[in-house]
C-alpha positions in Angstrom: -22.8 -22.0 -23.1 -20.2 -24.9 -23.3 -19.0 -26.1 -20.0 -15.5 -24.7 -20.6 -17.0 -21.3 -20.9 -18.9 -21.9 -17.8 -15.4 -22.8 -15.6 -13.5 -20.1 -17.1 -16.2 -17.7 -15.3 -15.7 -19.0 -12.1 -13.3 -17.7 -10.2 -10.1 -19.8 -8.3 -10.6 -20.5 -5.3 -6.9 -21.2 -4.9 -5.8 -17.6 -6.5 -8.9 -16.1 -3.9 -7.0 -18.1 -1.5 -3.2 -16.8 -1.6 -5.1 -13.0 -2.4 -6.6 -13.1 0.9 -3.7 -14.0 2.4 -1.6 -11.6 1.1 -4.5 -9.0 1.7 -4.7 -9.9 5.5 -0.6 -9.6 5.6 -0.7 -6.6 4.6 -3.5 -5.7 6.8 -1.7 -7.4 9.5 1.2 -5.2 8.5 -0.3 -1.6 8.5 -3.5 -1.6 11.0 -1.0 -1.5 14.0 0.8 1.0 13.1 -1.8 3.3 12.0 -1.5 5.6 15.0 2.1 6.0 15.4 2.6 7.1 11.7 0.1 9.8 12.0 1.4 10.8 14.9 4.9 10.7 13.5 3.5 12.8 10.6 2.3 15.4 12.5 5.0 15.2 15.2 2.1 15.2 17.8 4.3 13.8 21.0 6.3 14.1 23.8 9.1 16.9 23.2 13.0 16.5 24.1 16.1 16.3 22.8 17.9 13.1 20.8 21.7 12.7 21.6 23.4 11.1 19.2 25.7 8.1 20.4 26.4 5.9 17.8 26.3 5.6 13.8 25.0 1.9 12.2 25.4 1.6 9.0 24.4 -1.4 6.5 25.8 -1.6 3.0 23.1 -2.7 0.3 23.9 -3.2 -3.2 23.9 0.5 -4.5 23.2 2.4 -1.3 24.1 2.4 1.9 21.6 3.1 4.8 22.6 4.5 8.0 20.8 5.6 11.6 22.0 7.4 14.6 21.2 5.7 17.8 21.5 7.3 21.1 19.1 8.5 24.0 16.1 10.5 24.5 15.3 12.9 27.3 12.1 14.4 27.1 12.0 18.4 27.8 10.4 17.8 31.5 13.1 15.3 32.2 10.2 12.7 33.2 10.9 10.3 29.9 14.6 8.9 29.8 14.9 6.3 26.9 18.5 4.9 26.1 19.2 3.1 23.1 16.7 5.2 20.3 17.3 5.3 17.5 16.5 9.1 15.0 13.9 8.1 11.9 15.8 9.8 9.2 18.9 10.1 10.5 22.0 9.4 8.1 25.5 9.2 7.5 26.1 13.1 7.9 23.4 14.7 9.5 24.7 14.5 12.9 28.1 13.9 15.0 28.5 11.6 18.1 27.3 13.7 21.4 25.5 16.1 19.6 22.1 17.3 20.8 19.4 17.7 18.6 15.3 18.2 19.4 12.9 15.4 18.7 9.8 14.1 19.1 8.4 11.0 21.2 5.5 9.6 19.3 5.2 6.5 21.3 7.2 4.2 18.8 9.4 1.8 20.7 12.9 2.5 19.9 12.5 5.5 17.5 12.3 8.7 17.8 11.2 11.9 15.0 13.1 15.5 13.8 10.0 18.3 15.1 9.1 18.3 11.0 7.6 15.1 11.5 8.5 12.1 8.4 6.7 10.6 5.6 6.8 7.2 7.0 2.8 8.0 6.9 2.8 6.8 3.1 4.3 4.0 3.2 1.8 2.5 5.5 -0.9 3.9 3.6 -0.3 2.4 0.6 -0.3 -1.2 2.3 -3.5 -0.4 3.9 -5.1 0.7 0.7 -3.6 -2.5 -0.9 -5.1 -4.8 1.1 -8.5 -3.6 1.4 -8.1 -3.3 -2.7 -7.5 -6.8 -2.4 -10.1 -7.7 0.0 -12.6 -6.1 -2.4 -11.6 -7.6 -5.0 -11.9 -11.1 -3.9 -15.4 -10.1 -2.6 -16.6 -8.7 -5.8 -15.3 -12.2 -7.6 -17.0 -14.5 -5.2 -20.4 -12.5 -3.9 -21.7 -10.8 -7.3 -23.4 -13.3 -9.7 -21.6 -14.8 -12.9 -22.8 -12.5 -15.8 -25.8 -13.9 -18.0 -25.6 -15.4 -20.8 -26.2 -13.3 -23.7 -29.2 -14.1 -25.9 -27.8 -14.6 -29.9 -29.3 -11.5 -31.7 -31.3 -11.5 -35.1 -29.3 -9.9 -37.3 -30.8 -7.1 -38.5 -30.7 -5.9 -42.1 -28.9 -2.9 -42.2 -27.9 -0.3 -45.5 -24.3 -1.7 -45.8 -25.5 -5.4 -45.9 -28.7 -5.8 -47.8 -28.9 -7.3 -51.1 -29.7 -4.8 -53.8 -31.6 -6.8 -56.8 -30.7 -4.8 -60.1 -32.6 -4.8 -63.4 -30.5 -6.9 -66.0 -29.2 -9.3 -64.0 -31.6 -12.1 -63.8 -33.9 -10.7 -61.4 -37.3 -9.1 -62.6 -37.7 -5.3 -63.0 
């Protein structure tokens, strides 16, 4: 095996380098928030009602995204949170002062509808990245390099061998 051969089978370390950081980013990213998405997801929290206050919107090029921010009171009165923002909440699903029920999951500064939200997905998609990634890196620098492979004899085989015929120089 020829020395180029031999450095194209080993991997980067600079490329293992920038794919573990980007795998412990995204780590970084999703571990935290692990149990407030499935909370969220389920809607497994404190119950109450979201009063809407105020309508934020920011214009993006081709859509516009909007939340509702207002305050929470949680159904026992015991939990008072001002300034909380509805997940999901847009342009026309509510109107300033209206009540509507919602969920406490114990994100700071959010709140969820009862139905619970998808936001679940998102996260585990970046978790599932980055142990992809992690695995991968792994599997490039602890498995060995493949062996060489030995040349093989060719064998003879129907479609290759050299048929001697009568009349053509060869004896009978």
């Amino acid at each position: 095996m020829s020395t180029a051969q031999n450095r194209a089978r080993r991997p980067s370390g600079f490329v293992s380098s920038l794919v573990l950081g980007l795998a412990a980013l995204l780590l970084y990213v999703s571990l935290p928030n692990l149990g407030n998405v499935a909370r969220a997801a389920t809607a497994e929290g404190v119950a109450g009602t979201f009063t809407a206050g105020r309508l934020t919107c920011v214009r993006h090029p081709g859509h516009e995204q909007c939340e509702w921010t207002g305050t929470f009171t949680s159904a026992d009165g015991t939990v008072l949170r001002d300034a909380t923002t509805l997940y999901g909440s847009g342009r026309g699903s509510l109107k300033e002062g209206q009540e509507i029920r919602a969920v406490d999951v114990g994100n700071p500064g959010r709140v969820y509808r009862p139905e619970g939200s998808h936001e679940w997905i998102f996260t585990a998609l970046l978790l599932v990245t980055g142990y992809g990634l992690f695995a991968w890196v792994a599997r490039r620098h602890l498995t060995p390099p493949p062996r060489p492979r030995r040349a093989r004899r060719e064998r003879p085989t129907a479609h290759n061998r050299t048929r001697v015929q009568p009349g053509n120089g060869a004896p009978a």
